[in-house]
N, CA, C and O atoms as a printed pandas DataFrame, in Angstrom:
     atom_number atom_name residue_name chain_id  residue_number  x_coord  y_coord  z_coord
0              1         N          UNK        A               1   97.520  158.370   80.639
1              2        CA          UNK        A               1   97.969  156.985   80.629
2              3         C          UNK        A               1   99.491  156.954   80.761
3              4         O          UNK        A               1  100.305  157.129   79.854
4              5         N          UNK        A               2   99.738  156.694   82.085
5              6        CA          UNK        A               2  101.330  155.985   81.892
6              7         C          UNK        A               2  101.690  154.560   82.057
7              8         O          UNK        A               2  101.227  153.722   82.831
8              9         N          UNK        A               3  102.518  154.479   81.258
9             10        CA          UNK        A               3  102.654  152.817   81.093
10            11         C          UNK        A               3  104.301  152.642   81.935
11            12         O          UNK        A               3  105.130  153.535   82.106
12            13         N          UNK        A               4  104.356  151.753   82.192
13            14        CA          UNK        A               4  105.979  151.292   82.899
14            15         C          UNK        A               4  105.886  149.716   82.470
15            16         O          UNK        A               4  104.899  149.005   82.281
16            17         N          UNK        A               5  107.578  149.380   82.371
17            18        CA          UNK        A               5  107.860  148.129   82.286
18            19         C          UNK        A               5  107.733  147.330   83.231
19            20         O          UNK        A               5  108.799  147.589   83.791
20            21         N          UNK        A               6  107.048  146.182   84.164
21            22        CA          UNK        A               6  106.635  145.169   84.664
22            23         C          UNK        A               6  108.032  143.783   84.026
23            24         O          UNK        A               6  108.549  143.782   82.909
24            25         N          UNK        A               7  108.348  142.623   85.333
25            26        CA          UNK        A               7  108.829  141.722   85.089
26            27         C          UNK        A               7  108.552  140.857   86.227
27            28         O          UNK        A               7  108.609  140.965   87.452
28            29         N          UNK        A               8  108.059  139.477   84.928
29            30        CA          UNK        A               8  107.209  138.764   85.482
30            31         C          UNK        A               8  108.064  137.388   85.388
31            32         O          UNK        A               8  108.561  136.911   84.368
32            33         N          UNK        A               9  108.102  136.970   86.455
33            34        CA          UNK        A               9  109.391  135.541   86.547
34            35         C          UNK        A               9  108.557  134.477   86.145
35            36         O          UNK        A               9  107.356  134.741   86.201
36            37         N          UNK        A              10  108.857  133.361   85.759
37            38        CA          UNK        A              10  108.157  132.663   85.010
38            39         C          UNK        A              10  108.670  130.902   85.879
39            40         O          UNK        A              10  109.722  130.519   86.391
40            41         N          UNK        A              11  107.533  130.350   85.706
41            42        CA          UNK        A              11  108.119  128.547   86.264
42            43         C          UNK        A              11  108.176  127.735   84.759
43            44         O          UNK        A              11  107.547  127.890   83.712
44            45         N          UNK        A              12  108.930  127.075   85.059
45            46        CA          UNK        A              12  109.256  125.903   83.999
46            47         C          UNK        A              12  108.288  125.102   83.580
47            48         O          UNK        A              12  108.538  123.909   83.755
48            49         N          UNK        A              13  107.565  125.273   83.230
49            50        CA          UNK        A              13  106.483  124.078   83.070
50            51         C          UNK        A              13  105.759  124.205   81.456
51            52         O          UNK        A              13  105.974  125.073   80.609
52            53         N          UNK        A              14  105.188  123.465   81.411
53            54        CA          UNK        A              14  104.217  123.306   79.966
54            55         C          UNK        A              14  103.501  124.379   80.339
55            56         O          UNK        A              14  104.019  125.381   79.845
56            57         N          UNK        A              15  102.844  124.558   80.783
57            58        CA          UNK        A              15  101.906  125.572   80.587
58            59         C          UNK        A              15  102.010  126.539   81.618
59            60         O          UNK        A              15  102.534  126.143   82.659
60            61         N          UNK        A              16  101.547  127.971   81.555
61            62        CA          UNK        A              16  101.943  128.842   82.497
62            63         C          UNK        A              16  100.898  130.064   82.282
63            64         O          UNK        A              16  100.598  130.611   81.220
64            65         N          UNK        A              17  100.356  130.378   83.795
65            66        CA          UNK        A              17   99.190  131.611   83.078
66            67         C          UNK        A              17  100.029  132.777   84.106
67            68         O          UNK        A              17  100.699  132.706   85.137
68            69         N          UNK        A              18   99.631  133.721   83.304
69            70        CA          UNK        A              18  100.340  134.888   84.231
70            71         C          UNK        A              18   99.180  136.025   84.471
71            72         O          UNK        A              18   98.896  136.502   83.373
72            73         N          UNK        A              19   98.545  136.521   85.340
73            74        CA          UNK        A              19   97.999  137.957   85.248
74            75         C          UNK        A              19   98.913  139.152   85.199
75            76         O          UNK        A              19   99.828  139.425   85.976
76            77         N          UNK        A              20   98.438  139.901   83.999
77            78        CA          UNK        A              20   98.962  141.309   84.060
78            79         C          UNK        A              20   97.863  142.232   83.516
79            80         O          UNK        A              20   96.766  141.863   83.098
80            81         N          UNK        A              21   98.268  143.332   83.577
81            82        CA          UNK        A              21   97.320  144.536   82.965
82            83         C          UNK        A              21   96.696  144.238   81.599
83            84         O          UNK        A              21   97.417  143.811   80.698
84            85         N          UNK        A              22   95.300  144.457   81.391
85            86        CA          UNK        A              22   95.004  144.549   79.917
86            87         C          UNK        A              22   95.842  145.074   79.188
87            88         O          UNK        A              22   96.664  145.918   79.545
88            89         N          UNK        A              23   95.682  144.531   77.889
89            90        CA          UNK        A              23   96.889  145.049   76.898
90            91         C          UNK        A              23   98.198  144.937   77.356
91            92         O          UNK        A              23   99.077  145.581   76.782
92            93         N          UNK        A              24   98.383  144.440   78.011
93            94        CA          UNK        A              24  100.509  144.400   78.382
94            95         C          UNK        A              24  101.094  144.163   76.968
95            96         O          UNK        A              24  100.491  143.469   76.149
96            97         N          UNK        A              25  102.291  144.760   76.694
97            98        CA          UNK        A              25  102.904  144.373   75.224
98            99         C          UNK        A              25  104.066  143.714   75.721
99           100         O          UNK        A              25  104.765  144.443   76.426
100          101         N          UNK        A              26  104.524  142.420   75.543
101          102        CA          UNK        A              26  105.711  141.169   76.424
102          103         C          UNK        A              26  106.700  142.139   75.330
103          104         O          UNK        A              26  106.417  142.365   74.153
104          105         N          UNK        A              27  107.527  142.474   75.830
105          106        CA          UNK        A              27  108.888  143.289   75.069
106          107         C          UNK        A              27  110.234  142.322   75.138
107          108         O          UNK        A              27  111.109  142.580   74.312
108          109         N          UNK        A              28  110.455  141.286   76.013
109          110        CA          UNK        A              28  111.120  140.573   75.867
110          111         C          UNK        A              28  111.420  139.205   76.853
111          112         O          UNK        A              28  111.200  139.400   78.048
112          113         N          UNK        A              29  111.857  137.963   76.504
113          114        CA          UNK        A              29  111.791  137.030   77.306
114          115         C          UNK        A              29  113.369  136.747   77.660
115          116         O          UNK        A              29  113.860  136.397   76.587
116          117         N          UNK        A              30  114.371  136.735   78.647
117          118        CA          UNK        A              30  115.699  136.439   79.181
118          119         C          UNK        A              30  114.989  135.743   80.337
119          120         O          UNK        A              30  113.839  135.663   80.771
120          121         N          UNK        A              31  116.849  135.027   80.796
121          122        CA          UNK        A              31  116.659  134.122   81.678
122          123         C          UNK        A              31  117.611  135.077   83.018
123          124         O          UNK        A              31  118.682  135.474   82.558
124          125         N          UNK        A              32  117.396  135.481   84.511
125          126        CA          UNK        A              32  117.594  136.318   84.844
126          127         C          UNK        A              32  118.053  135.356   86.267
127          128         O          UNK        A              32  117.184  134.799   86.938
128          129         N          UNK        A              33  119.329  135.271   86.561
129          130        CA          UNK        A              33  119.639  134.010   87.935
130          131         C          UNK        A              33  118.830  132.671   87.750
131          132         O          UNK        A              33  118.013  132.159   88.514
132          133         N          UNK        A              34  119.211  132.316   86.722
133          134        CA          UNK        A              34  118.085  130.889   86.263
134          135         C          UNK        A              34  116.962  130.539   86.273
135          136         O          UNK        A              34  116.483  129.405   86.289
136          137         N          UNK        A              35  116.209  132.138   86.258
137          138        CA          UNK        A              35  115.032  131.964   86.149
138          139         C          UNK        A              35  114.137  133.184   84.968
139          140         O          UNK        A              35  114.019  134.409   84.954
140          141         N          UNK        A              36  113.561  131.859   83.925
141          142        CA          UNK        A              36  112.951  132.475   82.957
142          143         C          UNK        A              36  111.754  133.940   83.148
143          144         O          UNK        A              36  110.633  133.910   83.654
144          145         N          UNK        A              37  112.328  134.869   82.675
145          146        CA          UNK        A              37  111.251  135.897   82.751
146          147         C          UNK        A              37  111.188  136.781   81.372
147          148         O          UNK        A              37  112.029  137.025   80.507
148          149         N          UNK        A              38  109.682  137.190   81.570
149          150        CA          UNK        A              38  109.136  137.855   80.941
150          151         C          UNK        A              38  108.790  139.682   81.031
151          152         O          UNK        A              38  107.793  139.904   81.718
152          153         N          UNK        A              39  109.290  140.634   80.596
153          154        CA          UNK        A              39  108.963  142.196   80.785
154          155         C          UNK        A              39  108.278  142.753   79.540
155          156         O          UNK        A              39  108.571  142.817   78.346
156          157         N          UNK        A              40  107.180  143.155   80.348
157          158        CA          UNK        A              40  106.320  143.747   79.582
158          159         C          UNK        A              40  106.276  145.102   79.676
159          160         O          UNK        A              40  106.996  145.634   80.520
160          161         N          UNK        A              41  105.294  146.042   78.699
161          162        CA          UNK        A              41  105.056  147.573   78.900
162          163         C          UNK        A              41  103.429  147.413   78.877
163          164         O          UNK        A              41  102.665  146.860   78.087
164          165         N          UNK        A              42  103.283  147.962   79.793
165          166        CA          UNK        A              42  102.120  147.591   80.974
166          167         C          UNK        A              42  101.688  149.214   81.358
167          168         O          UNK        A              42  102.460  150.102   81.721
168          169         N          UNK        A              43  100.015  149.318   81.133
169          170        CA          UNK        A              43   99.195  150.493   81.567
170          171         C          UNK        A              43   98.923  150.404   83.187
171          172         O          UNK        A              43   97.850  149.805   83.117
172          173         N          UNK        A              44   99.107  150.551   84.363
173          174        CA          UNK        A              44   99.106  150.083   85.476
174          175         C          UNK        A              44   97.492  150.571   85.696
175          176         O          UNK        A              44   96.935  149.955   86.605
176          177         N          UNK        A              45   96.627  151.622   84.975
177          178        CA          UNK        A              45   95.086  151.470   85.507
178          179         C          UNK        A              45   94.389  150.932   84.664
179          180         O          UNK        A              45   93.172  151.114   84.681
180          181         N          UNK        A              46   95.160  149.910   83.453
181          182        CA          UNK        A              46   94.290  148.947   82.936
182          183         C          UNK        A              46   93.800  147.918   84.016
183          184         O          UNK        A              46   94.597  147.333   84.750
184          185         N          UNK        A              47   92.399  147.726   84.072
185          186        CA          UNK        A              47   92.135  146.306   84.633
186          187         C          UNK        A              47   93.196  144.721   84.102
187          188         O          UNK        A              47   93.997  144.699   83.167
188          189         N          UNK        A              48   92.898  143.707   84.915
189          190        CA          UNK        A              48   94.193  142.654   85.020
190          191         C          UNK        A              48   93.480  141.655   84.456
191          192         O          UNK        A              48   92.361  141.389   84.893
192          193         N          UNK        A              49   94.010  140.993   83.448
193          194        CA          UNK        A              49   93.915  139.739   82.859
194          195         C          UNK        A              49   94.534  138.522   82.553
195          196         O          UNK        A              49   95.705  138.766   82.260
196          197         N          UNK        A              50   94.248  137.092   82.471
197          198        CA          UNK        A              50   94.947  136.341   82.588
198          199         C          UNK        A              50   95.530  135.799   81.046
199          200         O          UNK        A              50   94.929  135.577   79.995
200          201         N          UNK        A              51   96.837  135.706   81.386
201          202        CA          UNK        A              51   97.540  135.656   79.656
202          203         C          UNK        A              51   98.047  134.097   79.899
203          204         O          UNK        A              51   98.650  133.703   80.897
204          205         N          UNK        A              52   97.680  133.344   78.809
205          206        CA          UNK        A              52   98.641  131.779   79.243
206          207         C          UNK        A              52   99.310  131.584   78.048
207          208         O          UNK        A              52   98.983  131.842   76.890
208          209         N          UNK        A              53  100.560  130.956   78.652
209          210        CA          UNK        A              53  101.591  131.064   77.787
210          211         C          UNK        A              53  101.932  128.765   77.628
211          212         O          UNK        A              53  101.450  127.894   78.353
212          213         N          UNK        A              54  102.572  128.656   76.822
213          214        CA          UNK        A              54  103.247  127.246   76.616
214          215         C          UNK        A              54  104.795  127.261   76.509
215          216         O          UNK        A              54  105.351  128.141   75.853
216          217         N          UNK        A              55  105.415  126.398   77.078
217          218        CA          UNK        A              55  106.771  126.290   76.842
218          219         C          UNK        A              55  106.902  124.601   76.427
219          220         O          UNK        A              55  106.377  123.547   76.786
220          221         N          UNK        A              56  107.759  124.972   75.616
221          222        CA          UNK        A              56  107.849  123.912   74.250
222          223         C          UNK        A              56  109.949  123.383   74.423
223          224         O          UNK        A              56  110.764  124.278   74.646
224          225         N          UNK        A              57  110.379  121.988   74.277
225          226        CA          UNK        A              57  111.672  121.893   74.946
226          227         C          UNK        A              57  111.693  121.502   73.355
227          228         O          UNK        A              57  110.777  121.011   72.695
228          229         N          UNK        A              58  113.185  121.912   72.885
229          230        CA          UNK        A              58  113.803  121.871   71.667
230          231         C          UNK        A              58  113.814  120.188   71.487
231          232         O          UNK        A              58  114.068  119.516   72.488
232          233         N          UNK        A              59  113.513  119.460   70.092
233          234        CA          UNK        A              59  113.084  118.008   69.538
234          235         C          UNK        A              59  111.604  118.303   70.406
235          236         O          UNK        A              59  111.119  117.184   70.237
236          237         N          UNK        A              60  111.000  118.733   70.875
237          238        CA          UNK        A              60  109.989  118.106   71.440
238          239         C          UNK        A              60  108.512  118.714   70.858
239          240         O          UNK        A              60  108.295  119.913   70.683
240          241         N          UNK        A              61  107.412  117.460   70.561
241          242        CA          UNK        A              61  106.805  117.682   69.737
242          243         C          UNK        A              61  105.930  118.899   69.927
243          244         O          UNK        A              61  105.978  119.421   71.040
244          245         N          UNK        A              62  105.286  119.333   69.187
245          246        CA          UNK        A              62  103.729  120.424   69.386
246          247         C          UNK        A              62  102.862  119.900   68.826
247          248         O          UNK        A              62  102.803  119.587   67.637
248          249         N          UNK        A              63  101.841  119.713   69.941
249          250        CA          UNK        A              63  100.730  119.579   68.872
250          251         C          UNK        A              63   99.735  120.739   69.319
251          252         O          UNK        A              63   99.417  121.366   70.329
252          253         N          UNK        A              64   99.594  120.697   68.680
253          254        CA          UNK        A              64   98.449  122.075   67.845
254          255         C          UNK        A              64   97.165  121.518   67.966
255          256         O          UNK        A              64   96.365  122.334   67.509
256          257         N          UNK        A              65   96.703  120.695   68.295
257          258        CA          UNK        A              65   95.350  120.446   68.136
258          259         C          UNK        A              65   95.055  120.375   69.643
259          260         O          UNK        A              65   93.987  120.887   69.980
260          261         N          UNK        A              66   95.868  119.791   70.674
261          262        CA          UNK        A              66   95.570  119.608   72.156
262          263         C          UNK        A              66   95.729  121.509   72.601
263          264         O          UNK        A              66   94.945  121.996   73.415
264          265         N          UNK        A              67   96.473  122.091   72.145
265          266        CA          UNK        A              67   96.834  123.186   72.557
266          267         C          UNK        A              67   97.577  124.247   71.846
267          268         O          UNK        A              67   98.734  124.528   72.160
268          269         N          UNK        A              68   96.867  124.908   70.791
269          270        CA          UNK        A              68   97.488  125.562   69.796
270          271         C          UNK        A              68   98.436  126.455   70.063
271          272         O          UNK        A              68   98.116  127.104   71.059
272          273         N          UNK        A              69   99.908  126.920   69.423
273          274        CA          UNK        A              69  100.146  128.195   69.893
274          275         C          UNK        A              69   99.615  129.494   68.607
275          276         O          UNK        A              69   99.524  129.699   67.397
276          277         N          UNK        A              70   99.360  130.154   70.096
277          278        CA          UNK        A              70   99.270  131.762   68.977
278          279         C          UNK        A              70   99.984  132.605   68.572
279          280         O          UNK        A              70   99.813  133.354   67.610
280          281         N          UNK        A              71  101.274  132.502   69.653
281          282        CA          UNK        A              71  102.219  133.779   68.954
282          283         C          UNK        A              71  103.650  133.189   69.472
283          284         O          UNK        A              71  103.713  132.579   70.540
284          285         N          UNK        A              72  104.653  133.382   68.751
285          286        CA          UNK        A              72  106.212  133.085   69.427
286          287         C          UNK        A              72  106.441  133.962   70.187
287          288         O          UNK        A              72  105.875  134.980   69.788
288          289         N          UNK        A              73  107.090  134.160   71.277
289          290        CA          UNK        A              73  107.712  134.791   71.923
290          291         C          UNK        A              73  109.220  134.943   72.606
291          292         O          UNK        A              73  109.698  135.915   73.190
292          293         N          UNK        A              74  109.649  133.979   72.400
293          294        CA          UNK        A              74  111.261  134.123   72.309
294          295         C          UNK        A              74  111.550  132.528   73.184
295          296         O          UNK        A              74  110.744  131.789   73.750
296          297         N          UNK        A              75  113.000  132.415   73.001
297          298        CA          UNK        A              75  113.517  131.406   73.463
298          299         C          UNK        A              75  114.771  131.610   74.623
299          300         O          UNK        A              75  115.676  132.442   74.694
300          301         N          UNK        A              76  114.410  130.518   75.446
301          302        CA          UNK        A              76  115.640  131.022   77.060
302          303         C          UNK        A              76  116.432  129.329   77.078
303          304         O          UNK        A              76  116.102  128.159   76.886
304          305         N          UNK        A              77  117.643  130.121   77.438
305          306        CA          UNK        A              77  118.636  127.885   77.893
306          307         C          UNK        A              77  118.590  128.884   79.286
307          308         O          UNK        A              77  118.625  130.023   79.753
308          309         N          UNK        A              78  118.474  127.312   79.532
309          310        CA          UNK        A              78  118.848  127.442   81.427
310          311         C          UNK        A              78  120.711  127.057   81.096
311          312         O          UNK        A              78  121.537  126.861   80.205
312          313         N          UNK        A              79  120.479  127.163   82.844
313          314        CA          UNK        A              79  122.682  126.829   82.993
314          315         C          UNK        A              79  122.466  125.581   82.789
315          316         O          UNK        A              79  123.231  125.195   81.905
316          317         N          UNK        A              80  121.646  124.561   83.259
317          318        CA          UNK        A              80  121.652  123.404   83.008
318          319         C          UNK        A              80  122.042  122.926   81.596
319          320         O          UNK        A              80  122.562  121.823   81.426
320          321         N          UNK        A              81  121.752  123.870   80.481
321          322        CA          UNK        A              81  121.956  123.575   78.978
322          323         C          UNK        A              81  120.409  123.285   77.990
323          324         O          UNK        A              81  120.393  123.072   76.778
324          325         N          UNK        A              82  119.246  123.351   78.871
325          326        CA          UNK        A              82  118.245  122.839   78.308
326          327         C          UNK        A              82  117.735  124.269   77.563
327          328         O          UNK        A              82  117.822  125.359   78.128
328          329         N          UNK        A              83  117.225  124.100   76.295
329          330        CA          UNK        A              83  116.654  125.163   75.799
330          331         C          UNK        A              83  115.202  125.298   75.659
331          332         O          UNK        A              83  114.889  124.153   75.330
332          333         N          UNK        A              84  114.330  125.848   75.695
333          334        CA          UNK        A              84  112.741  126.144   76.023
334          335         C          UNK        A              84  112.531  127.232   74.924
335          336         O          UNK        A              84  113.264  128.197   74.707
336          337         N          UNK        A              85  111.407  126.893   74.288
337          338        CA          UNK        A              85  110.988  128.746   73.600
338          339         C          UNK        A              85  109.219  128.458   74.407
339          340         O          UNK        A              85  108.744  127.449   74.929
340          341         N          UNK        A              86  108.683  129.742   74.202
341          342        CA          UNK        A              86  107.732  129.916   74.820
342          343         C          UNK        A              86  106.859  130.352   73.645
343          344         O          UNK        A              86  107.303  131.016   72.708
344          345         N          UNK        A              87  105.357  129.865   73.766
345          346        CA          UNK        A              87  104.242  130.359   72.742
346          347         C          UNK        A              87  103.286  130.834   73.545
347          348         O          UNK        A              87  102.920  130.040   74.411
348          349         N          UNK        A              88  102.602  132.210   73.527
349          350        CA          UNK        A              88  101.422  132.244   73.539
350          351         C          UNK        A              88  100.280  131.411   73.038
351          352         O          UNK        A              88  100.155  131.280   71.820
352          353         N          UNK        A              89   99.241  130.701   74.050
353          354        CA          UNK        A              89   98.084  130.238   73.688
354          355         C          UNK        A              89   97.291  131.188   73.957
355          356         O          UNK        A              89   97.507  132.092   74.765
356          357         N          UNK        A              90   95.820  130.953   72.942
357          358        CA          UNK        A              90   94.467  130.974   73.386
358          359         C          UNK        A              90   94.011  130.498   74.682
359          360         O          UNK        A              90   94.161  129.417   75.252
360          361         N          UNK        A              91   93.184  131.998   75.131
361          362        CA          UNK        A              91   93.012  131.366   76.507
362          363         C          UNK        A              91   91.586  130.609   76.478
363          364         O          UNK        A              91   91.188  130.004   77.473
């Protein structure tokens, strides 16, 4: 098993699904030429699964019942000044 780091650019939106390798471990979220991404450590002959993520804008509400999050995963500002953190959902 060798694993390598993977980086996966991300769109702005409420919700966002990404495929990567089973088991990917997200090692960190930066914003990279104004655009939010995600790098993971990734088995490349794991089979591929779909991971969906939420992005949540600072004052802005969550609700948890339309769309729970499961895990934090870090927070990115664009140049614009807007700040975003991102949650893992249940897929």
């Amino acid at each position: 098993m060798k694993k390598v780091i993977y980086k996966y650019e991300l769109e702005v939106q409420d919700i966002i699904e990404v495929t990567m390798p089973i088991g990917a471990e997200i090692l960190d979220l930066q914003v990279q030429n104004n655009t939010p991404c995600l790098w993971a450590l990734v088995d490349r002959s794991e089979g591929k699964e779909v991971r969906k993520f939420r992005t949540i804008g600072t004052g802005h509400y969550i609700w948890d019942k339309e769309i729970p999050c499961k895990k934090y995963i870090g927070t990115y500002q664009l140049q614009s000044g807007f700040v975003f953190h991102l949650f893992e959902v249940p897929f």
